[in-house]
N, CA, C, O and CB atoms as a CASP TS submission, in Angstrom:
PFRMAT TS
TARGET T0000
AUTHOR 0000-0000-0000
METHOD Language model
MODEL 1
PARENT N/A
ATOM      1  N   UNK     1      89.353 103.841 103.097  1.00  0.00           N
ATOM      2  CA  UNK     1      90.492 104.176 102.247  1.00  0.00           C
ATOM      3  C   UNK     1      91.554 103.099 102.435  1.00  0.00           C
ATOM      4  O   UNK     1      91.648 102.457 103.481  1.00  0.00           O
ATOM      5  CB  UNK     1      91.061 105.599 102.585  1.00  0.00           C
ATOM      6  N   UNK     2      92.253 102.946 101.507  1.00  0.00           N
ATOM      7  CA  UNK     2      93.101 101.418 101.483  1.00  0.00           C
ATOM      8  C   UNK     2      94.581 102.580 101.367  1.00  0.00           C
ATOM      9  O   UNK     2      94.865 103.486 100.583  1.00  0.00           O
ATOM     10  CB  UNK     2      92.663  99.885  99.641  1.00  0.00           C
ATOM     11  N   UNK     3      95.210 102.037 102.472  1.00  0.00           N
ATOM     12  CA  UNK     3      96.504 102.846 102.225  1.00  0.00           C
ATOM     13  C   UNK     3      97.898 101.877 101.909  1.00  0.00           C
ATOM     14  O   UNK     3      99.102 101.996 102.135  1.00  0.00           O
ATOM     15  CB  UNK     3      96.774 103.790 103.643  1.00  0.00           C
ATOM     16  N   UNK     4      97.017 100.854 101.255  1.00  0.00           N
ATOM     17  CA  UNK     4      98.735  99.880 100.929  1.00  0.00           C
ATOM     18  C   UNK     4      99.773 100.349  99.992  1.00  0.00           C
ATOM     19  O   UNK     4     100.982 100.182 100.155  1.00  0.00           O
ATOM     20  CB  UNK     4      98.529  98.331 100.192  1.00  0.00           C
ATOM     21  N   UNK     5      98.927 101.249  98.500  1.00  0.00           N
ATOM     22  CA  UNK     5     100.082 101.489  98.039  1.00  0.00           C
ATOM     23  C   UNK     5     101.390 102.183  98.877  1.00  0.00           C
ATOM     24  O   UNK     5     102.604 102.050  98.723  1.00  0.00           O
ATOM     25  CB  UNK     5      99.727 102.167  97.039  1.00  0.00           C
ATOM     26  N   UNK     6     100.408 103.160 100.048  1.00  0.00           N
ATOM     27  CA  UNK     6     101.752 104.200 100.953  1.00  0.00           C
ATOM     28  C   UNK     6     102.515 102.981 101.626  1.00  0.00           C
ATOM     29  O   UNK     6     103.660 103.138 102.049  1.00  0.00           O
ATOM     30  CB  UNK     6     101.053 105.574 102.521  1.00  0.00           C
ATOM     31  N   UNK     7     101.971 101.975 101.699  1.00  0.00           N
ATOM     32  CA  UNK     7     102.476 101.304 102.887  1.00  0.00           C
ATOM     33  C   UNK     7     103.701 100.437 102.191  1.00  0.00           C
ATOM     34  O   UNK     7     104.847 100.392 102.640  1.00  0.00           O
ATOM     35  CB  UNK     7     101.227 100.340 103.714  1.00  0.00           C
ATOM     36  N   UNK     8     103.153  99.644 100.809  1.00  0.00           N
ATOM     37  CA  UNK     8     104.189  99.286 100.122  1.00  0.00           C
ATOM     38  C   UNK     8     105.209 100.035  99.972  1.00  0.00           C
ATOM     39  O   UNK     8     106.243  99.576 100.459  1.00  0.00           O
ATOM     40  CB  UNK     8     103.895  98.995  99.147  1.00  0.00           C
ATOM     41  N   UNK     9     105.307 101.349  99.307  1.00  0.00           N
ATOM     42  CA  UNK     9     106.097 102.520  99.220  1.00  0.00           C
ATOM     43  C   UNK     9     107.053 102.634 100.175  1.00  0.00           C
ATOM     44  O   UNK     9     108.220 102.626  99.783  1.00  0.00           O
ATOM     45  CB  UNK     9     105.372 103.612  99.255  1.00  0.00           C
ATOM     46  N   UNK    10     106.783 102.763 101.613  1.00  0.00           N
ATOM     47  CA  UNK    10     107.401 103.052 102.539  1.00  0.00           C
ATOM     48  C   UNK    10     108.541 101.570 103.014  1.00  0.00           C
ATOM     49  O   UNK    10     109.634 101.597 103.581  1.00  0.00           O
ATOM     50  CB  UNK    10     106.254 103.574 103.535  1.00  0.00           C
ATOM     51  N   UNK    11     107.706 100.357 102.489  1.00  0.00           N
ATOM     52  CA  UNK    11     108.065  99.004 103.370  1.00  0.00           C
ATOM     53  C   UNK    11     109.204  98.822 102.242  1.00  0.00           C
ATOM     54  O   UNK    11     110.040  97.986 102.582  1.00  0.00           O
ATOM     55  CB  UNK    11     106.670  97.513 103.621  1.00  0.00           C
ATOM     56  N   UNK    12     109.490  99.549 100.672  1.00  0.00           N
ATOM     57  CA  UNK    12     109.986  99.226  99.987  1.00  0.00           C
ATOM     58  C   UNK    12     111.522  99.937 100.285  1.00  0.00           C
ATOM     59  O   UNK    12     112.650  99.577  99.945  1.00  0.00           O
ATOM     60  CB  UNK    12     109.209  99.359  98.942  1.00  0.00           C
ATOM     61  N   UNK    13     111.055 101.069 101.051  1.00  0.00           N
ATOM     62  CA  UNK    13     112.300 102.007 100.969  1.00  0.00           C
ATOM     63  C   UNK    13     113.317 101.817 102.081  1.00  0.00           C
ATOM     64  O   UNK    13     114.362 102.453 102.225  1.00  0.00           O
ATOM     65  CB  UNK    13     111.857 103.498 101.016  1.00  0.00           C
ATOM     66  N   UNK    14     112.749 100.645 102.996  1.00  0.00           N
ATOM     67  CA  UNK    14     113.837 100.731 104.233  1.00  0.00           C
ATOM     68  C   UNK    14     114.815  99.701 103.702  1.00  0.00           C
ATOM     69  O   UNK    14     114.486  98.857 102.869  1.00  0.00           O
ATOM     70  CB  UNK    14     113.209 100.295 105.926  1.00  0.00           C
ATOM     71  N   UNK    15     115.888  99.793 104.158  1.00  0.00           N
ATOM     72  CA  UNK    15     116.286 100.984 105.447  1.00  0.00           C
ATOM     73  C   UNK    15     116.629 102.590 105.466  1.00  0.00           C
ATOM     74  O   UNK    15     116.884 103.311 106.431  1.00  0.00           O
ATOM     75  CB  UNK    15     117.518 100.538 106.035  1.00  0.00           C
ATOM     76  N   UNK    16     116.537 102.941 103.883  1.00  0.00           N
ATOM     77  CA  UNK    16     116.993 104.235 103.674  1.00  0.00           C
ATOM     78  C   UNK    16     116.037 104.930 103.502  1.00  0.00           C
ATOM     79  O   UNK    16     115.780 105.496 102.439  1.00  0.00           O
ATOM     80  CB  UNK    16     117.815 104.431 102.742  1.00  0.00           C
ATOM     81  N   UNK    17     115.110 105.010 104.930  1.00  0.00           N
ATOM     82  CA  UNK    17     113.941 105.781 104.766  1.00  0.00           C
ATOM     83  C   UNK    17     114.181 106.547 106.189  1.00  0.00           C
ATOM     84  O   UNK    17     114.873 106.115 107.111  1.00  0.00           O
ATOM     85  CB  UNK    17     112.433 104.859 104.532  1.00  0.00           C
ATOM     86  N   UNK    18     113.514 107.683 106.166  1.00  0.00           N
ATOM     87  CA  UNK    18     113.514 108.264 107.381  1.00  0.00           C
ATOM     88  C   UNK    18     112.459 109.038 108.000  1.00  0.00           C
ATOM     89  O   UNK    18     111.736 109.405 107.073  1.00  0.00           O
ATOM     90  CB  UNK    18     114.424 108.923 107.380  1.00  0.00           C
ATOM     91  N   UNK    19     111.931 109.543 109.281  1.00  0.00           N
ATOM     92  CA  UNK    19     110.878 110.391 109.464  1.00  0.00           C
ATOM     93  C   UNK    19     110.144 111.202 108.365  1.00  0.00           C
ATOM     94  O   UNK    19     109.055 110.865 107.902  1.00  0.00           O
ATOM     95  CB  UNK    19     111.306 111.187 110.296  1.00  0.00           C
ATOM     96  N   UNK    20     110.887 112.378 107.966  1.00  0.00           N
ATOM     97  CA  UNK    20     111.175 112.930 106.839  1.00  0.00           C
ATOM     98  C   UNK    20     110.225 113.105 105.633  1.00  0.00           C
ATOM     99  O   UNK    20     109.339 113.774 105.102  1.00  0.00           O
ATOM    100  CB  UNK    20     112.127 112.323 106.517  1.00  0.00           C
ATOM    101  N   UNK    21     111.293 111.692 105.558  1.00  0.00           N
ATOM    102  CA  UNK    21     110.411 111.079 104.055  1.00  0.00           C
ATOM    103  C   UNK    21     109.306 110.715 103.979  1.00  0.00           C
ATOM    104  O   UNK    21     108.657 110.993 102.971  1.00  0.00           O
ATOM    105  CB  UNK    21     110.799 109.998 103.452  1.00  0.00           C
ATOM    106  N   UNK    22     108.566 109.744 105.354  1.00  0.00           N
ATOM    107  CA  UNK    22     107.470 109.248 105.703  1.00  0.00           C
ATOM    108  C   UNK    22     106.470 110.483 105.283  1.00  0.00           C
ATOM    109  O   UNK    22     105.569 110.401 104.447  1.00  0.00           O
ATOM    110  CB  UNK    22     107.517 108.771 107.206  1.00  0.00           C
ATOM    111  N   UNK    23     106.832 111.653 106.054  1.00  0.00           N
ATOM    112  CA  UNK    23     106.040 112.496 105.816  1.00  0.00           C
ATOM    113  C   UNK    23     105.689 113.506 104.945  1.00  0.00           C
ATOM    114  O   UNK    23     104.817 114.371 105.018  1.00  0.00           O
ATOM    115  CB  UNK    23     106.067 112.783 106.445  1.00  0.00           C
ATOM    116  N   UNK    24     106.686 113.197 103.941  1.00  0.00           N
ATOM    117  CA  UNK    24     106.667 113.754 102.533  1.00  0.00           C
ATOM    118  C   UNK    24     105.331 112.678 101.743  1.00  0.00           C
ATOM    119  O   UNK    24     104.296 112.923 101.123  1.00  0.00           O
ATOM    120  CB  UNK    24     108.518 113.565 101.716  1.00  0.00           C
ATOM    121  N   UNK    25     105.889 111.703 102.082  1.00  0.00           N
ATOM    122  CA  UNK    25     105.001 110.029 101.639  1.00  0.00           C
ATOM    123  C   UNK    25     103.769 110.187 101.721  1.00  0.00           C
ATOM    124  O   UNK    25     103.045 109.857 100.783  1.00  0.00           O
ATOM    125  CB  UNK    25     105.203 108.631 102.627  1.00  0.00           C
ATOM    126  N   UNK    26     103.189 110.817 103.057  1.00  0.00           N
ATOM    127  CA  UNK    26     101.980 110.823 103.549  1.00  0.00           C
ATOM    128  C   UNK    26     100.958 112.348 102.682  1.00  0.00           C
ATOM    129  O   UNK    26      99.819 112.570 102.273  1.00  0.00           O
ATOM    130  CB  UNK    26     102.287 110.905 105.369  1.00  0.00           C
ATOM    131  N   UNK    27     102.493 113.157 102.817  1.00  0.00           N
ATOM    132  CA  UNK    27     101.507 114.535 102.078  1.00  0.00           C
ATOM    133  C   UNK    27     101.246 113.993 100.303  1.00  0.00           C
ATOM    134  O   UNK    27     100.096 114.024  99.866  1.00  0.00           O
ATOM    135  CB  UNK    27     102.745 116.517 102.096  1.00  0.00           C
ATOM    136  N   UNK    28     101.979 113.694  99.730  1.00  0.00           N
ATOM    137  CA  UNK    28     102.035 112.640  98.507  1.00  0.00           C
ATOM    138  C   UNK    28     100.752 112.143  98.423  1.00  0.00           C
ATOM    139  O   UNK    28      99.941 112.512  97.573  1.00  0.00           O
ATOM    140  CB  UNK    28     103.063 111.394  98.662  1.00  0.00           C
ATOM    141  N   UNK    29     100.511 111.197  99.400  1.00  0.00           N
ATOM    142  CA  UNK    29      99.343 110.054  99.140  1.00  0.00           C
ATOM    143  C   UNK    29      98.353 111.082  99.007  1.00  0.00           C
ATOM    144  O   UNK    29      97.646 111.284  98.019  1.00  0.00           O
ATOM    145  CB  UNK    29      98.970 108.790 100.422  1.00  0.00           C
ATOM    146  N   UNK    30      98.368 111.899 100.408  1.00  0.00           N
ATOM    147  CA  UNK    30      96.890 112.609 100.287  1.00  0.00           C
ATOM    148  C   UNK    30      96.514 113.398  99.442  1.00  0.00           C
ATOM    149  O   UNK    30      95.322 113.569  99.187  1.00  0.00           O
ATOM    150  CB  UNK    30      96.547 113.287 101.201  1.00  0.00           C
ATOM    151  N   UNK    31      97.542 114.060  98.820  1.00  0.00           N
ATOM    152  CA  UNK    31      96.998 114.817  97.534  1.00  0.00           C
ATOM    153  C   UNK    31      96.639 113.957  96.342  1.00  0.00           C
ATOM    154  O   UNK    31      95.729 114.154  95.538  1.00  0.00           O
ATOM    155  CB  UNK    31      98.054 115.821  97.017  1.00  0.00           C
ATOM    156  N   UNK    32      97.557 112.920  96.373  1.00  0.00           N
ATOM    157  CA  UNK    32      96.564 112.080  95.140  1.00  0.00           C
ATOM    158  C   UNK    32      95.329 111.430  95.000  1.00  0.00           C
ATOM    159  O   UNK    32      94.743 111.144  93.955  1.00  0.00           O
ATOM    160  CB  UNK    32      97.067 111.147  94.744  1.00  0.00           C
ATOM    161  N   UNK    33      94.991 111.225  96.177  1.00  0.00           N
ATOM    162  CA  UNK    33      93.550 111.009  96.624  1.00  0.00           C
ATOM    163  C   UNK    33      92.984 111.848  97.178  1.00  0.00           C
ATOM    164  O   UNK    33      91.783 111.711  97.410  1.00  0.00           O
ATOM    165  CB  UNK    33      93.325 110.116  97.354  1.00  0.00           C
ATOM    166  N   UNK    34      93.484 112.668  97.456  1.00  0.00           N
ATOM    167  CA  UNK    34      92.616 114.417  97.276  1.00  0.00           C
ATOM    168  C   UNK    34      91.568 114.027  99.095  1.00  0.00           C
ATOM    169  O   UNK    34      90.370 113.968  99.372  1.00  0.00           O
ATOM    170  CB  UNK    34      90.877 114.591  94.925  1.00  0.00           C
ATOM    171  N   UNK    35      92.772 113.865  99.845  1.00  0.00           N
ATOM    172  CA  UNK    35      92.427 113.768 101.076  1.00  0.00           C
ATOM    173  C   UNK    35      91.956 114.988 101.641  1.00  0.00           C
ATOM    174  O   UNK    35      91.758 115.943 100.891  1.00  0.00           O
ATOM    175  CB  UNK    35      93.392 113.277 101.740  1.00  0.00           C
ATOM    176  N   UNK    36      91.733 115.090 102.972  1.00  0.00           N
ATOM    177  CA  UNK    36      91.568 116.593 103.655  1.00  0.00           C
ATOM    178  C   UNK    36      92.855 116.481 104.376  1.00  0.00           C
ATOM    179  O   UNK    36      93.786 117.282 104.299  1.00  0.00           O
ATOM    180  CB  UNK    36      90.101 116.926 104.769  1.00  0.00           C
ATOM    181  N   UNK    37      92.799 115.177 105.233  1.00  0.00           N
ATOM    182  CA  UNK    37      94.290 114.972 106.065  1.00  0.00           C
ATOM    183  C   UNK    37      94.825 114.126 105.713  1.00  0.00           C
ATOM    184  O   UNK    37      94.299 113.200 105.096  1.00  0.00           O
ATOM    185  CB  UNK    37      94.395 114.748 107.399  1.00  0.00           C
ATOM    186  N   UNK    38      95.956 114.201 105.989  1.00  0.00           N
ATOM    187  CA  UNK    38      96.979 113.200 106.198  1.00  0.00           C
ATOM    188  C   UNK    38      96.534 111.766 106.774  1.00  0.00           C
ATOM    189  O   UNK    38      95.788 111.675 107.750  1.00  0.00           O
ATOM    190  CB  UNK    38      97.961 113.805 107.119  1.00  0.00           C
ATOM    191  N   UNK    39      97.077 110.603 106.057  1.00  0.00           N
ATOM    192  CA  UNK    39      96.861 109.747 106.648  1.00  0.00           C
ATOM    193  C   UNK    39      97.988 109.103 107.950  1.00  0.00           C
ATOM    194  O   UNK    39      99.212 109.070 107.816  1.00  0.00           O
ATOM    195  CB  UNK    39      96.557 109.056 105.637  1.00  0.00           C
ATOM    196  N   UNK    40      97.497 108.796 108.750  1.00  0.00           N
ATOM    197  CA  UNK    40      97.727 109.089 110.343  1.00  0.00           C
ATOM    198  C   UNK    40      98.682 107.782 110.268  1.00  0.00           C
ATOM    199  O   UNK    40      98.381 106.974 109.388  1.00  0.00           O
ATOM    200  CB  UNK    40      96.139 109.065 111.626  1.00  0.00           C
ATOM    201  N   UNK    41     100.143 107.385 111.340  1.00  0.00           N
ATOM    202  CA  UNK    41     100.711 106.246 111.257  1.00  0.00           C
ATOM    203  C   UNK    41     100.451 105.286 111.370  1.00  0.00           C
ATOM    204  O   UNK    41     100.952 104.211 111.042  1.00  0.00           O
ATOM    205  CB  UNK    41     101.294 106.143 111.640  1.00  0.00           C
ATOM    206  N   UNK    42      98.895 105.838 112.281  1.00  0.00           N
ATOM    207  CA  UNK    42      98.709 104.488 113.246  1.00  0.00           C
ATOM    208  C   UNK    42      97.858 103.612 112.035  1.00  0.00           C
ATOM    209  O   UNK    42      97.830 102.434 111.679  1.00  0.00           O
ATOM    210  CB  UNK    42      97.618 104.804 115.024  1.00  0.00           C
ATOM    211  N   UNK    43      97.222 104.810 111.637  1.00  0.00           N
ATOM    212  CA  UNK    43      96.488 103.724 109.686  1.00  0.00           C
ATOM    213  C   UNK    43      97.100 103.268 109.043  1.00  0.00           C
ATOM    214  O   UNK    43      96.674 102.221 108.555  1.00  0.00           O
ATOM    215  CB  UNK    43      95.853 104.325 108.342  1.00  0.00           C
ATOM    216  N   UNK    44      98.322 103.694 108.677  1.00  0.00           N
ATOM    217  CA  UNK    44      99.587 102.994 108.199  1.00  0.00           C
ATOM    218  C   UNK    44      99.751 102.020 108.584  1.00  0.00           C
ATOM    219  O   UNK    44      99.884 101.083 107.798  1.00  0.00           O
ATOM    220  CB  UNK    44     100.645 103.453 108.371  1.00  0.00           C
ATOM    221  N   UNK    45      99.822 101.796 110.186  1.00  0.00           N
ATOM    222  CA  UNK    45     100.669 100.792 110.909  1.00  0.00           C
ATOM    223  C   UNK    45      99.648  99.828 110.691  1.00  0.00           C
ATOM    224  O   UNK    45      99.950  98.784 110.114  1.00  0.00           O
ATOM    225  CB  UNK    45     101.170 101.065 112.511  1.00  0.00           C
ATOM    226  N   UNK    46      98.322 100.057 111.123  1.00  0.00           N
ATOM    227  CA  UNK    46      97.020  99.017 110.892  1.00  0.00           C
ATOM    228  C   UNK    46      96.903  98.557 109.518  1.00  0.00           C
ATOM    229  O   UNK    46      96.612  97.372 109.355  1.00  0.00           O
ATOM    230  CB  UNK    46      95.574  99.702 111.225  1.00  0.00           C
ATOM    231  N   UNK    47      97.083  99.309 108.493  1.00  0.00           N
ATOM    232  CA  UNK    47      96.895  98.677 106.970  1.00  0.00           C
ATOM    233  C   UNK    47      98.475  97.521 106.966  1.00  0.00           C
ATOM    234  O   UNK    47      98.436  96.315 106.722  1.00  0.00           O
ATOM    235  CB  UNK    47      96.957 100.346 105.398  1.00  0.00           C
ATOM    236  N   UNK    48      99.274  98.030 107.180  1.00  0.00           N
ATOM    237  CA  UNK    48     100.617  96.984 107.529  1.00  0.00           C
ATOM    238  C   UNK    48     100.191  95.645 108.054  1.00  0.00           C
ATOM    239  O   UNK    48     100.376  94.625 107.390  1.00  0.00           O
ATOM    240  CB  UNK    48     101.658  97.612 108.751  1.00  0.00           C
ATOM    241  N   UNK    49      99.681  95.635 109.116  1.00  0.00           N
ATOM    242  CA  UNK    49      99.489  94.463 109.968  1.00  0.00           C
ATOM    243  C   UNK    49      98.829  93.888 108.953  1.00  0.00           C
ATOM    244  O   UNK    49      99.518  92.977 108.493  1.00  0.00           O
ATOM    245  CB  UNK    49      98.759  94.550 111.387  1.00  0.00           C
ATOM    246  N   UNK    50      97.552  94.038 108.256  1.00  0.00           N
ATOM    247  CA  UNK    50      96.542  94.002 107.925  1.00  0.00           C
ATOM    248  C   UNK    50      97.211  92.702 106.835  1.00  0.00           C
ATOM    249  O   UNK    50      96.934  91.503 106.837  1.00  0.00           O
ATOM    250  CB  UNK    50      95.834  95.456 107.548  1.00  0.00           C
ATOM    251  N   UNK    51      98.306  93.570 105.829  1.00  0.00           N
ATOM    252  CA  UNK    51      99.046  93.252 105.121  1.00  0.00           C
ATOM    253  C   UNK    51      99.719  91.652 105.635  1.00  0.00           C
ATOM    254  O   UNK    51      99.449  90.523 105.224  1.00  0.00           O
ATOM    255  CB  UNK    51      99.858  94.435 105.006  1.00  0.00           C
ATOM    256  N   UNK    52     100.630  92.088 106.631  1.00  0.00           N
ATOM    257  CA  UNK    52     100.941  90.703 107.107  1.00  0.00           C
ATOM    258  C   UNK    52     100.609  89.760 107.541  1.00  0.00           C
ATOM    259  O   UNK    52     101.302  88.743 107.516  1.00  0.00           O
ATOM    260  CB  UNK    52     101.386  90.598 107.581  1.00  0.00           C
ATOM    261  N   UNK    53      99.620  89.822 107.988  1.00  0.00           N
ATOM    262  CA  UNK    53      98.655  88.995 108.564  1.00  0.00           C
ATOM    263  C   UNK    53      97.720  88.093 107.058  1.00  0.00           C
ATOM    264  O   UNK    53      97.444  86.899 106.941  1.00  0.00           O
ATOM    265  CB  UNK    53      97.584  90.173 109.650  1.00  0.00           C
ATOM    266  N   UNK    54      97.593  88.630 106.621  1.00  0.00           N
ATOM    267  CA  UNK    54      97.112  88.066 104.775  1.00  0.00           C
ATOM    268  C   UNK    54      98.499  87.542 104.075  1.00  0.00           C
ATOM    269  O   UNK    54      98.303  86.539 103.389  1.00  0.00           O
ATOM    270  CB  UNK    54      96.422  89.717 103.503  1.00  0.00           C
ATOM    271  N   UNK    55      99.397  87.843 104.089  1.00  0.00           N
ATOM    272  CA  UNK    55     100.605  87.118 103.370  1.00  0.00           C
ATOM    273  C   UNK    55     101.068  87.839 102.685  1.00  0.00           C
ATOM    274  O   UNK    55     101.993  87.298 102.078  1.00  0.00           O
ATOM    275  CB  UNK    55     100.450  86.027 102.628  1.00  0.00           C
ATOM    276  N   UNK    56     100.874  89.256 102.312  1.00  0.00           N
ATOM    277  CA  UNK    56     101.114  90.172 101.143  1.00  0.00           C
ATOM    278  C   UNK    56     102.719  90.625 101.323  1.00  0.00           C
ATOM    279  O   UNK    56     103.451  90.820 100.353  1.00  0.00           O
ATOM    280  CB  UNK    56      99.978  91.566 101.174  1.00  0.00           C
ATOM    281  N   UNK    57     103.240  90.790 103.011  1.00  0.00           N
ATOM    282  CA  UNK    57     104.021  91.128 102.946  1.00  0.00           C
ATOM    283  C   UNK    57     104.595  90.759 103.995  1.00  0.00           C
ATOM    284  O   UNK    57     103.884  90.568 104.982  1.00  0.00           O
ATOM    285  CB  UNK    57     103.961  92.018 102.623  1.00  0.00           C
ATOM    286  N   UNK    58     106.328  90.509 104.112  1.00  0.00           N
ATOM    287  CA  UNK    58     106.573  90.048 105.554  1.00  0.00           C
ATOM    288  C   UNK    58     107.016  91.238 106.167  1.00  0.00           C
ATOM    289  O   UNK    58     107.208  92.367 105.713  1.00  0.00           O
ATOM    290  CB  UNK    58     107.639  88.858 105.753  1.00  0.00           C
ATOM    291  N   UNK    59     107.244  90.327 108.274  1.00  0.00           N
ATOM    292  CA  UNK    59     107.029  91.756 108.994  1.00  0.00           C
ATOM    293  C   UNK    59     108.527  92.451 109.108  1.00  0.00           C
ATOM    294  O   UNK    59     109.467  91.660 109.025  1.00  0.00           O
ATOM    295  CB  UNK    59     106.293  91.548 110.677  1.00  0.00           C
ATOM    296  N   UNK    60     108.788  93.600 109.258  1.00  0.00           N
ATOM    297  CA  UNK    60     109.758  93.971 109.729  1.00  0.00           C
ATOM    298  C   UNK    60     109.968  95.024 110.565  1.00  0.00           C
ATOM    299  O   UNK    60     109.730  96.193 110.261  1.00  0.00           O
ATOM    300  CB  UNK    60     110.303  94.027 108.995  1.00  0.00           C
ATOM    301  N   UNK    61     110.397  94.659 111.586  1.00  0.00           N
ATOM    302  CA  UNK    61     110.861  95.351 113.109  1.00  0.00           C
ATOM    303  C   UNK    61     111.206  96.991 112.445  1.00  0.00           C
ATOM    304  O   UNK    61     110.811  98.024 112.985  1.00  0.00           O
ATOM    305  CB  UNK    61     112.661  94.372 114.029  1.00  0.00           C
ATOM    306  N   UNK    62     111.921  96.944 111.327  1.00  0.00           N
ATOM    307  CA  UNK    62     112.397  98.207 111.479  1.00  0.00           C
ATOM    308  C   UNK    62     111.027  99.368 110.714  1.00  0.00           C
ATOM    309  O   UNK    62     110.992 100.581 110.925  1.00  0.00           O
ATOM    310  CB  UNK    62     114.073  98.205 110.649  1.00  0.00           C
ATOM    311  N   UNK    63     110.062  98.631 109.872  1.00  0.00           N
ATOM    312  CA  UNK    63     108.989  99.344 109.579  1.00  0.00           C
ATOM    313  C   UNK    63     108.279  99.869 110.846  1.00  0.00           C
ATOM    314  O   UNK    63     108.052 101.040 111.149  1.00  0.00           O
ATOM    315  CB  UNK    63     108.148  98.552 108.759  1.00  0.00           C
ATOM    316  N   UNK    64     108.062  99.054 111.331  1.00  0.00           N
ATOM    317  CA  UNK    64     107.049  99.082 112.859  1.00  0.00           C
ATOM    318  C   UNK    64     107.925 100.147 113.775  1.00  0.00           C
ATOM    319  O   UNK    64     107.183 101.052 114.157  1.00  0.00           O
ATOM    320  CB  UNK    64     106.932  97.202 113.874  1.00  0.00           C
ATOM    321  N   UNK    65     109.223 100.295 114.217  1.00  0.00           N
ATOM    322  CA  UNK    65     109.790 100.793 114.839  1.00  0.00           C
ATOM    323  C   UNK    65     109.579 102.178 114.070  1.00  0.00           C
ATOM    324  O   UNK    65     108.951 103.099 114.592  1.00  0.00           O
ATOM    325  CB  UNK    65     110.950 100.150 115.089  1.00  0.00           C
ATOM    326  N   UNK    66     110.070 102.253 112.963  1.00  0.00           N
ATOM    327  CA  UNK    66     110.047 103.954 112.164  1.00  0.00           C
ATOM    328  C   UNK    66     108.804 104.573 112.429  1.00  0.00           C
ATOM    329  O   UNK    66     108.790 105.755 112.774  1.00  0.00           O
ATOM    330  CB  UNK    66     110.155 104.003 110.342  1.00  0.00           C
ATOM    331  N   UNK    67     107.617 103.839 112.298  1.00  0.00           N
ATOM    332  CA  UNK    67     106.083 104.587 112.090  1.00  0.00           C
ATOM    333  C   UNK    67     105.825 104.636 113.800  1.00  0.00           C
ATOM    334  O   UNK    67     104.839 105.128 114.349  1.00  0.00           O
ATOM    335  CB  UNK    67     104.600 103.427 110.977  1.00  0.00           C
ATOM    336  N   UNK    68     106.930 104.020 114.432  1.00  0.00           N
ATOM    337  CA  UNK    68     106.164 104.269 116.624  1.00  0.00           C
ATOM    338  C   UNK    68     107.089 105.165 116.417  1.00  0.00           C
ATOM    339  O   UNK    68     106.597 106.075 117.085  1.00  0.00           O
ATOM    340  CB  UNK    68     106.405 102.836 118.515  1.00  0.00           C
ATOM    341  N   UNK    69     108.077 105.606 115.989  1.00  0.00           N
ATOM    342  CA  UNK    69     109.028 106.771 116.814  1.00  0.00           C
ATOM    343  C   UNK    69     108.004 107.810 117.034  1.00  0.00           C
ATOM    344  O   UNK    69     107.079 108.037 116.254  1.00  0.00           O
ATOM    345  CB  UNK    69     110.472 107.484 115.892  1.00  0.00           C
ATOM    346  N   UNK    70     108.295 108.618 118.490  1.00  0.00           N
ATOM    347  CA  UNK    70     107.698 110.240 118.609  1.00  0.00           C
ATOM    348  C   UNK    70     108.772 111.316 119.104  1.00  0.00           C
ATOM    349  O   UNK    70     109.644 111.438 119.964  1.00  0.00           O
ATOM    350  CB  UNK    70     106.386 110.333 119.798  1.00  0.00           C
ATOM    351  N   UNK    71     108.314 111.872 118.274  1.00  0.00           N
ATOM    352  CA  UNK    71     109.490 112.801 118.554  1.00  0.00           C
ATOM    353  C   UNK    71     109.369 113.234 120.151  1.00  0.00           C
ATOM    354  O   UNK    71     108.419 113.196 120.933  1.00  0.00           O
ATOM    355  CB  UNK    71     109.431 114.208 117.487  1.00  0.00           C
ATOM    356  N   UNK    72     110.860 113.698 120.306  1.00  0.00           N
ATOM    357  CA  UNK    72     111.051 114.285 121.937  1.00  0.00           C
ATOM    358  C   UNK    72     110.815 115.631 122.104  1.00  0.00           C
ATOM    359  O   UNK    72     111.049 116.538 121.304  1.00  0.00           O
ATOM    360  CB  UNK    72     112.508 114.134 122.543  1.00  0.00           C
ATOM    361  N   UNK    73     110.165 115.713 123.594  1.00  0.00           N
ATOM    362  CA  UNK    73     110.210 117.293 123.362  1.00  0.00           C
ATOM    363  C   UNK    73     111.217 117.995 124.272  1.00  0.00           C
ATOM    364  O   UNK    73     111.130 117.497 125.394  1.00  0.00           O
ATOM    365  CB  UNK    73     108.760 117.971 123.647  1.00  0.00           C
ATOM    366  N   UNK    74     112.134 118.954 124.221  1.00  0.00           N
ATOM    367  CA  UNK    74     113.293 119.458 125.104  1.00  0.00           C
ATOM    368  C   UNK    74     112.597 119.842 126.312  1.00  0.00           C
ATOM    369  O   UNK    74     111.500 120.376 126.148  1.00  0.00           O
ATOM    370  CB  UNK    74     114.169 120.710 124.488  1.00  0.00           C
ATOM    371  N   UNK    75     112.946 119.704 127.299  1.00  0.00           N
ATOM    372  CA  UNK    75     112.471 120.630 128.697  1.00  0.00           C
ATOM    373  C   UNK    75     113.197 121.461 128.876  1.00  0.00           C
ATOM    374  O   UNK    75     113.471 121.742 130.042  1.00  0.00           O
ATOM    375  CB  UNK    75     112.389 120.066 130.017  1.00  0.00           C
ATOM    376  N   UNK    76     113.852 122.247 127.701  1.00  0.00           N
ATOM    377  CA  UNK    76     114.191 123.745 127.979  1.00  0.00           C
ATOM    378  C   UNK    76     112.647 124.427 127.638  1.00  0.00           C
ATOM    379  O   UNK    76     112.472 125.641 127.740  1.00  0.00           O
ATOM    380  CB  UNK    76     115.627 124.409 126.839  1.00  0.00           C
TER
END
């Protein structure tokens, strides 16, 4: 599965993109390709590289940084 259009999508929207949205993005993609799951960040993050590394797109710290965040968990 080629996930550049999500990836374009997402690389288009920063900086005013957020967790959020990513994952609105992701439920999006998969229903239009009539996924079972979600496509995962780290496929994201790999179709990205993939991307830059070919010339399609340049890199940016703050894409790469948004798709590593994990959320925290409270130790209450």
């Amino acid at each position: 599965m080629d996930f550049f259009s999500l990836v374009k999508t997402i690389y288009n929207r920063i900086p005013n993109i957020n967790v959020d949205d990513i994952k609105d993005l992701q439920r999006l993609f998969a229903k239009e390709n009539k996924m079972k799951d979600l496509p995962s960040k780290s496929q994201i993050l790999q179709c990205y590289f993939s991307a830059v590394e070919s010339g399609k797109l340049e890199r940016k710290k703050e894409f790469e940084s948004l798709l590593r965040k994990r959320a925290v968990r409270s130790l209450s």
